[in-house]
C-alpha positions as CSV (number, residue, x, y, z in Angstrom):
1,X,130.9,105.3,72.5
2,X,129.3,107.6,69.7
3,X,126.1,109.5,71.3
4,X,123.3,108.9,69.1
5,X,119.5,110.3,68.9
6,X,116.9,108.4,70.2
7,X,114.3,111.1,70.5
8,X,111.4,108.6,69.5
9,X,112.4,106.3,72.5
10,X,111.9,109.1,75.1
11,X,108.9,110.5,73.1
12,X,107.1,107.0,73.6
13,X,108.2,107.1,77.6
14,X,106.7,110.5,78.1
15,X,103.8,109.9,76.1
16,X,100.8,109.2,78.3
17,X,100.2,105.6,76.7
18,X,103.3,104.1,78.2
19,X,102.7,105.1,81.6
20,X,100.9,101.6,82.8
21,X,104.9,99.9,81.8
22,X,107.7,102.1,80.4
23,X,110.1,99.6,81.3
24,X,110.7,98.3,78.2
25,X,111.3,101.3,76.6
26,X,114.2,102.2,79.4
27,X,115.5,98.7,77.9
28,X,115.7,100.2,74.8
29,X,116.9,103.3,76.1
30,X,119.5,102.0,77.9
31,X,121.6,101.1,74.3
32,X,122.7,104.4,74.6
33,X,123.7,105.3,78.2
34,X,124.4,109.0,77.1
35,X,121.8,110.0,74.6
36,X,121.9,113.5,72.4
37,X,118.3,114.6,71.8
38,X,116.9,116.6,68.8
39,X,116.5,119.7,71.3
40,X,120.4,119.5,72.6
41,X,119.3,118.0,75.7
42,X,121.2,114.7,77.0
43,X,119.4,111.7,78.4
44,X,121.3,109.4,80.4
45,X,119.6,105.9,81.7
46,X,122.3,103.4,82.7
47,X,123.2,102.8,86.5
48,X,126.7,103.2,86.4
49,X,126.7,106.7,84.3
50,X,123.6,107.9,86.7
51,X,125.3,107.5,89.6
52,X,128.6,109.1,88.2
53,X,127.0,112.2,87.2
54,X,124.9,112.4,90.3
55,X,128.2,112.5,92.3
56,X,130.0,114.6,89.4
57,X,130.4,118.4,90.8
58,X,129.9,119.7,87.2
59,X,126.4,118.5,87.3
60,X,124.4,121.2,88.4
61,X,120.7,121.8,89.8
62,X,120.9,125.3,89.2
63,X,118.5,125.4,85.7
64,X,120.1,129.0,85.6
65,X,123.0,127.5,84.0
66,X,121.1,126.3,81.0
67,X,122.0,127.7,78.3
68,X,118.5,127.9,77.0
69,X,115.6,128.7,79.2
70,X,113.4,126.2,81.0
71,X,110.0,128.0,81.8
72,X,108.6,125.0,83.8
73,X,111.4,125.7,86.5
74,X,111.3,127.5,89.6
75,X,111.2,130.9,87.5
76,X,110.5,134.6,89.8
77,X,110.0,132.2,93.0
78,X,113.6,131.7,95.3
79,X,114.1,128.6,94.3
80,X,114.3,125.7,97.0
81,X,117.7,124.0,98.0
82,X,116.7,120.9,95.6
83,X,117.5,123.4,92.5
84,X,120.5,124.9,94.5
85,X,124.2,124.0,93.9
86,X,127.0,124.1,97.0
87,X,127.9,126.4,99.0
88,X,124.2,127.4,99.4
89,X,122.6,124.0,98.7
90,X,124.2,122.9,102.0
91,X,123.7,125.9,104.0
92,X,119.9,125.8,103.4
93,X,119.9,122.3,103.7
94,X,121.6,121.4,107.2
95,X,119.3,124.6,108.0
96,X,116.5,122.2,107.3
97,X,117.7,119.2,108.6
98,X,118.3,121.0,112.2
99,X,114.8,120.5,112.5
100,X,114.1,117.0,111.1
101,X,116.2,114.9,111.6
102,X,120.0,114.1,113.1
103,X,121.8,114.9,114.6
104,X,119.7,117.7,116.0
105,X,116.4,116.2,116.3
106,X,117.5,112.2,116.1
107,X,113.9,111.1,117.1
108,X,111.5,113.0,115.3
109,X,111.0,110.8,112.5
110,X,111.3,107.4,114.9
111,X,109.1,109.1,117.0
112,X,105.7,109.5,115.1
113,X,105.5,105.9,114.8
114,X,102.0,105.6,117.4
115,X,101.1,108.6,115.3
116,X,101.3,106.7,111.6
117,X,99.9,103.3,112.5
118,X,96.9,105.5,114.0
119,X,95.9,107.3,111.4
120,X,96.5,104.2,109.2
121,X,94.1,102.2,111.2
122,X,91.6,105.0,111.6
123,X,91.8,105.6,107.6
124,X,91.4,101.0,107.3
125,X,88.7,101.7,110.0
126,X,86.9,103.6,107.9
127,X,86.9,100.7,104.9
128,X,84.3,99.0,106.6
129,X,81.2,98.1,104.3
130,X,82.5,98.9,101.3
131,X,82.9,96.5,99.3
132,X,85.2,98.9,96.5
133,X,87.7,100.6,98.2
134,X,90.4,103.0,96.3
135,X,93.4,102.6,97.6
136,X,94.6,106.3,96.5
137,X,91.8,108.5,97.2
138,X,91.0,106.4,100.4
139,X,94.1,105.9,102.0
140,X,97.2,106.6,100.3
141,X,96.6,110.3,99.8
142,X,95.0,111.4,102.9
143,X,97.7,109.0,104.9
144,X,100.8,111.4,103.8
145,X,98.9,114.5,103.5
146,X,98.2,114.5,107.0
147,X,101.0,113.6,108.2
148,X,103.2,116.3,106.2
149,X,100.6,119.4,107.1
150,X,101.8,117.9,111.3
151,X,104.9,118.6,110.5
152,X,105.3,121.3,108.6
153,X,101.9,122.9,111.0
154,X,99.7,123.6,107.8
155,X,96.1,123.2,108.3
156,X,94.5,119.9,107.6
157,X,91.1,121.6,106.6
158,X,93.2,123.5,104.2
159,X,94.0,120.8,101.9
160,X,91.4,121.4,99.6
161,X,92.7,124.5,98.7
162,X,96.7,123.2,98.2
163,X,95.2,120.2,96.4
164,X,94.0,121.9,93.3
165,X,97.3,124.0,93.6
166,X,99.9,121.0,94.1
167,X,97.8,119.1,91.1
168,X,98.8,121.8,88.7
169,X,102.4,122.5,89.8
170,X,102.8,118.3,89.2
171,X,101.3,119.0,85.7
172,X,103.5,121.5,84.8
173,X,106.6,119.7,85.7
174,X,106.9,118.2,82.2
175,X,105.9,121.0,79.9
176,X,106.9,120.9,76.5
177,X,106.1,124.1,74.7
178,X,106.1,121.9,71.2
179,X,103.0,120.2,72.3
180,X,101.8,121.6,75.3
181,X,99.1,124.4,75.3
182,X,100.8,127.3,77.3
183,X,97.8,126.9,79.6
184,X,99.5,124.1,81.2
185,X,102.6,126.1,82.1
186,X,100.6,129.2,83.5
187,X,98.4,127.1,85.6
188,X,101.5,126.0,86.7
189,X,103.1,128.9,87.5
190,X,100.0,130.6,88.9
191,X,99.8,127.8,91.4
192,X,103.2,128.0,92.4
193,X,102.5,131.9,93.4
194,X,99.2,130.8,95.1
195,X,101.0,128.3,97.4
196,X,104.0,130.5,98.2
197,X,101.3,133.3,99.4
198,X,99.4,130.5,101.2
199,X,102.8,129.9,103.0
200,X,103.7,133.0,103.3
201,X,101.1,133.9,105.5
202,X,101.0,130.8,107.3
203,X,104.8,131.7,108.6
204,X,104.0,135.6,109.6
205,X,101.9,133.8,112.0
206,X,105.0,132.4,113.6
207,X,107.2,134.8,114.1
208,X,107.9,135.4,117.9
209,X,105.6,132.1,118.5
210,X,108.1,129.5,119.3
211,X,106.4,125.9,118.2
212,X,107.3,122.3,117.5
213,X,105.7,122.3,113.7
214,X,109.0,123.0,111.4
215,X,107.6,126.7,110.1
216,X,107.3,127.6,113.6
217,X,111.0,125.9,114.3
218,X,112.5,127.3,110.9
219,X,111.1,131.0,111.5
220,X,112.6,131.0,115.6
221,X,115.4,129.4,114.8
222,X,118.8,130.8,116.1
223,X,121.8,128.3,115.3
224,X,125.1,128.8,114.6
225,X,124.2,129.4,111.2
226,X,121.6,131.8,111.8
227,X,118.3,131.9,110.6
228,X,116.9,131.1,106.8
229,X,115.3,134.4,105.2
230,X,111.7,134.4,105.0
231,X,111.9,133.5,101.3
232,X,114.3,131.2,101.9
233,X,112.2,129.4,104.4
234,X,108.9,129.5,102.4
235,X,110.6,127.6,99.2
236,X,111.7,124.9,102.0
237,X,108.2,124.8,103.3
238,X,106.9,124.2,99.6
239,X,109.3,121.4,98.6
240,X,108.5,119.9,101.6
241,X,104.9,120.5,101.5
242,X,104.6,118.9,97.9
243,X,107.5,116.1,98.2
244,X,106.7,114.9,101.6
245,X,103.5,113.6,100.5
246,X,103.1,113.3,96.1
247,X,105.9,110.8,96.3
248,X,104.6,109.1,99.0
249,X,101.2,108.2,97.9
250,X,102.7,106.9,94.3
251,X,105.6,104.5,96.9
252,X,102.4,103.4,98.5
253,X,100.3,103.1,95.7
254,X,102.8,101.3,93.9
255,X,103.4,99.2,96.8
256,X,100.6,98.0,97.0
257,X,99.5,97.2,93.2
258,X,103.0,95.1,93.5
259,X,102.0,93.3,96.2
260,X,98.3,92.4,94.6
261,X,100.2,91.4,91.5
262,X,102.8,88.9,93.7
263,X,100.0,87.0,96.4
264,X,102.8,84.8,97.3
265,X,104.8,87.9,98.5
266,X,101.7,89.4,99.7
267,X,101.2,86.2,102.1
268,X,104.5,86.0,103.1
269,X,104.5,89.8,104.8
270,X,101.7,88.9,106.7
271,X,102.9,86.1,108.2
272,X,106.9,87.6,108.5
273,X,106.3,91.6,109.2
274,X,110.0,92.2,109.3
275,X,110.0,91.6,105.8
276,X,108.5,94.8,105.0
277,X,112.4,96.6,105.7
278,X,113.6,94.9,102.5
279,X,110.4,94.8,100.9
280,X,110.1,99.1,100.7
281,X,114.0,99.0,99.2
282,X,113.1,96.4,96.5
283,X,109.7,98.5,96.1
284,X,112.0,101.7,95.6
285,X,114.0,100.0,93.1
286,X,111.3,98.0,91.0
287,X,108.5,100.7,91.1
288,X,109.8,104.0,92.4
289,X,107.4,107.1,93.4
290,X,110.1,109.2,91.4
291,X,110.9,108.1,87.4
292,X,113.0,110.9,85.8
293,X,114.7,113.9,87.2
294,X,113.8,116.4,84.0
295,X,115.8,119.2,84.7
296,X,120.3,119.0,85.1
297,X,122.7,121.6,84.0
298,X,126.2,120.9,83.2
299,X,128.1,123.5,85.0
300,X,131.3,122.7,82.5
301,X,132.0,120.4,80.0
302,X,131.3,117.0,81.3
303,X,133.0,113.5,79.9
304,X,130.7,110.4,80.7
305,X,130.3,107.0,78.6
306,X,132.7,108.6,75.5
307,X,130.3,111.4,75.2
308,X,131.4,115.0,75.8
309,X,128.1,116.9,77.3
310,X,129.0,120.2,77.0
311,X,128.5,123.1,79.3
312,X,125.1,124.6,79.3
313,X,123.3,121.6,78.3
314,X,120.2,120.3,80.0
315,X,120.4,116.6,81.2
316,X,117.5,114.3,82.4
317,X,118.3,111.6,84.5
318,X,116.3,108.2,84.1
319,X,116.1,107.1,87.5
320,X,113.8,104.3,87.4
321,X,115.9,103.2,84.0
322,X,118.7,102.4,86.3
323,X,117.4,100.8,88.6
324,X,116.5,98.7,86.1
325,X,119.9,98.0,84.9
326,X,120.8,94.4,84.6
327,X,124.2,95.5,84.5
328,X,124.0,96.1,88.3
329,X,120.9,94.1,89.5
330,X,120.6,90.6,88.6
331,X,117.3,89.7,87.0
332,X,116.1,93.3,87.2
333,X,112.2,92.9,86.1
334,X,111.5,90.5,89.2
335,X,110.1,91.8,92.5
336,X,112.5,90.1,94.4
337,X,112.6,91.4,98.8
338,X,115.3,89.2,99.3
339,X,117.6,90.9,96.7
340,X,121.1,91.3,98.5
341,X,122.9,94.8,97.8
342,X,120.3,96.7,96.9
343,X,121.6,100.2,96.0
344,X,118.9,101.6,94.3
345,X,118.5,104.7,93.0
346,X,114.9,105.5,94.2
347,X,115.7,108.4,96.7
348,X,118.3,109.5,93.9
349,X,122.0,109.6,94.8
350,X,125.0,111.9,96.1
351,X,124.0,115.2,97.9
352,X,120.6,115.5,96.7
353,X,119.7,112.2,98.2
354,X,116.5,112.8,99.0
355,X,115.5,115.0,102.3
356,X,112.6,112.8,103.4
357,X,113.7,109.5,102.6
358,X,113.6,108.4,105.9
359,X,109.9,109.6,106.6
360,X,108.5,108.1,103.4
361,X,110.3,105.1,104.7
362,X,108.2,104.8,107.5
363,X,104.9,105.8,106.0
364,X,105.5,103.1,103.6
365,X,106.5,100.3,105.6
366,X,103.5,101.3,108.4
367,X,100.7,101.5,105.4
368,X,101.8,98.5,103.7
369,X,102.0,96.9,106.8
370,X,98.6,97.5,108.3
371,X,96.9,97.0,104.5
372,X,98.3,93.7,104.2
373,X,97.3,92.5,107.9
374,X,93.8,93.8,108.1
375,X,92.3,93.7,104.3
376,X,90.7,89.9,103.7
377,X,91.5,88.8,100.3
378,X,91.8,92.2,98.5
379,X,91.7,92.0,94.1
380,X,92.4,94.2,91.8
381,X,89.5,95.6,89.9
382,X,91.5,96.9,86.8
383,X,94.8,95.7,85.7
384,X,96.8,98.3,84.9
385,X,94.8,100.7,87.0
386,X,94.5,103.9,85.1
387,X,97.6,106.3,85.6
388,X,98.5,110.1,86.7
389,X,99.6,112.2,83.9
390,X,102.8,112.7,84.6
391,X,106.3,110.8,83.9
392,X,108.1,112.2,86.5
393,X,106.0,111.2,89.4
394,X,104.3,107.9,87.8
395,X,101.9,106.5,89.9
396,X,98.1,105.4,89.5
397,X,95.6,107.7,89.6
398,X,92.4,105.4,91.7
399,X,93.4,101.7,92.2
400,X,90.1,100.1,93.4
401,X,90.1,97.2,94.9
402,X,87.4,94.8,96.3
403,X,87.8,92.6,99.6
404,X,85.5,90.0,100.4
């Protein structure tokens, strides 16, 4: 297959006016599963080539083997184990995981169950006599936000202060220095900084003060492996800080403008709740939290689809193109909760399949849950709602609604 240019195709997807349905324009990308940009970059968008790079151990996450720069990246801050490559991807990661999850902490997640549906229910609580709710500034932000400052042991009251912080890393994610003011790149950057201090000093706190939250865990910890370094375990805290709840409230946003948009579905979770499993997979698949992963390296050459990508190249992954794919999913553009062998690629794939999917599982299904049973008739009052600014992380911005 001869790799082509379609630089106008992912122009229009990035640009701000497509954000409400860039769907079609994956279609159209999808013509060329291996795409050669302008720049040098390579854009890849069908299921099958997605998932084989994902698993390919010539893809790297390491943007330090670019062969060009890429300023919007973790630059002068240790970077997370997200933009890490084996053997210290894995290291930092099970280092993690020791305190989140399996096999080490099985019932952590499982656990906070009485925890979500209570502040769900205290948020829906606080709906009453208002006759405009938003569903993101309302519920679907504070929902996650509080839930990931538990864990991780960060302030609740602080969030005012992370917010503006968090808001301006997101922006930054997608800088393009041919259109974008540099402003947009030093907020960025300077916010990054601000929020690695902020953490910083949160986890001097801990030190020799054994706790459940995971800064206290990650900063007593002494497994076989040792502890993380102080950097080391203030680049986990941010990643988790910011992933565990931006993606969340865009899966739950999302979830529920689907659902609004589908009243048959919407009827039929309320009266069969173990529909909501299948339901959050289909949701993961048909509007994901996470569209496009902007920033891949190839370590070495790399062969996929015909095309050569040679080493050094950047490669953006379309996530939410491929799970689009009809060449995998059958009828791919209907919200379907029924749909059989659903291997989406909403949490990505391979081994940077995402650290919280689990947890956002769970938030999900409980908020989607208790929305549906306890909000009387709820209607959209804008169709499309307006949308966040970025591509990466597409979700709306407000979505009011009214009950009566």
């Amino acid at each position: 297959m001869t790799t082509t240019h379609t630089p106008d195709t992912l122009h229009r997807i990035l640009d701000h006016s497509s954000r409400a349905d860039p769907y079609p324009l994956y279609a159209e990308l999808r013509k060329t599963p291996v795409a050669l940009q302008e720049d040098g970059s390579y854009v890849i968008s069908t299921y099958r080539e997605l998932t084989g790079i994902l698993h390919d151990p010539h893809l790297s996450s390491d943007v330090r083997h670019l062969s060009r720069p890429m300023p919007a990246a973790e630059a002068h801050t240790t970077p997370s184990f997200i933009n890490l490559d084996p053997p210290e991807h894995d290291r930092l990661r099970r280092l993690a995981m020791r305190h989140f999850g399996p096999p080490h902490t099985p019932g952590l997640v499982t656990g906070m169950e009485p925890d979500l549906t209570a502040v769900v229910n205290g948020l829906i609580d606080d709906f009453a006599g208002k006759e405009r709710i938003d569903i993101v500034d309302d519920f679907a932000y504070p929902f996650p936000v509080t839930v990931i400052c538990h864990l991780l042991g960060v302030p609740r009251e602080d969030e005012p202060r992370f917010h503006v912080w968090v808001n301006a890393i997101v922006d930054s994610l997608d800088y393009n220095p041919k259109t974008d003011p540099k402003e947009k790149l030093d907020n960025g950057m300077q916010a990054r900084n601000d929020l690695t201090q902020y953490l910083g000093g949160l986890l001097e706190q801990r030190h020799g003060r054994p706790g459940d939250d995971l800064l206290a865990r990650m900063a007593n910890d002494d497994g076989p492996e040792g502890r993380m370094t102080d950097d080391e375990i203030v680049s986990t805290a941010n990643l988790l800080l910011i992933a565990g709840h931006e993606t969340t409230v865009n899966l739950i946003t999302n979830g529920m403008l689907t659902l609004l948009r589908h009243p048959q579905i919407l009827q039929r979770l309320r009266d069969e709740p173990d529909l909501i499993v299948p339901l959050v997979e289909e949701l993961l698949r048909y509007e994901p939290p996470v569209h496009i992963i902007p920033w891949r390296a190839a370590y070495s050459d790399i062969s996929i689809a015909d095309t050569v990508i040679p080493k050094g190249s950047q490669i953006m992954l379309m996530l939410a193109s491929g799970s689009r794919d009809p060449a995998r999913f059958h009828d791919p553009d209907r919200f379907n909760p029924d749909r059989q062998d659903n291997q989406h690629l909403g949490f990505g794939s391979g081994i940077h399949l995402c650290f919280g999917g689990p947890m956002a599982r769970l938030e999900t299904q409980t908020a989607l849950t208790a929305l549906v049973r306890r909000l009387e008739r709820p209607t959209l009052v804008t169709d499309p709602p307006p949308y966040r600014p970025s591509p990466i992380l597409r979700g709306p911005i407000h979505l009011h609604i009214e009950q009566s």
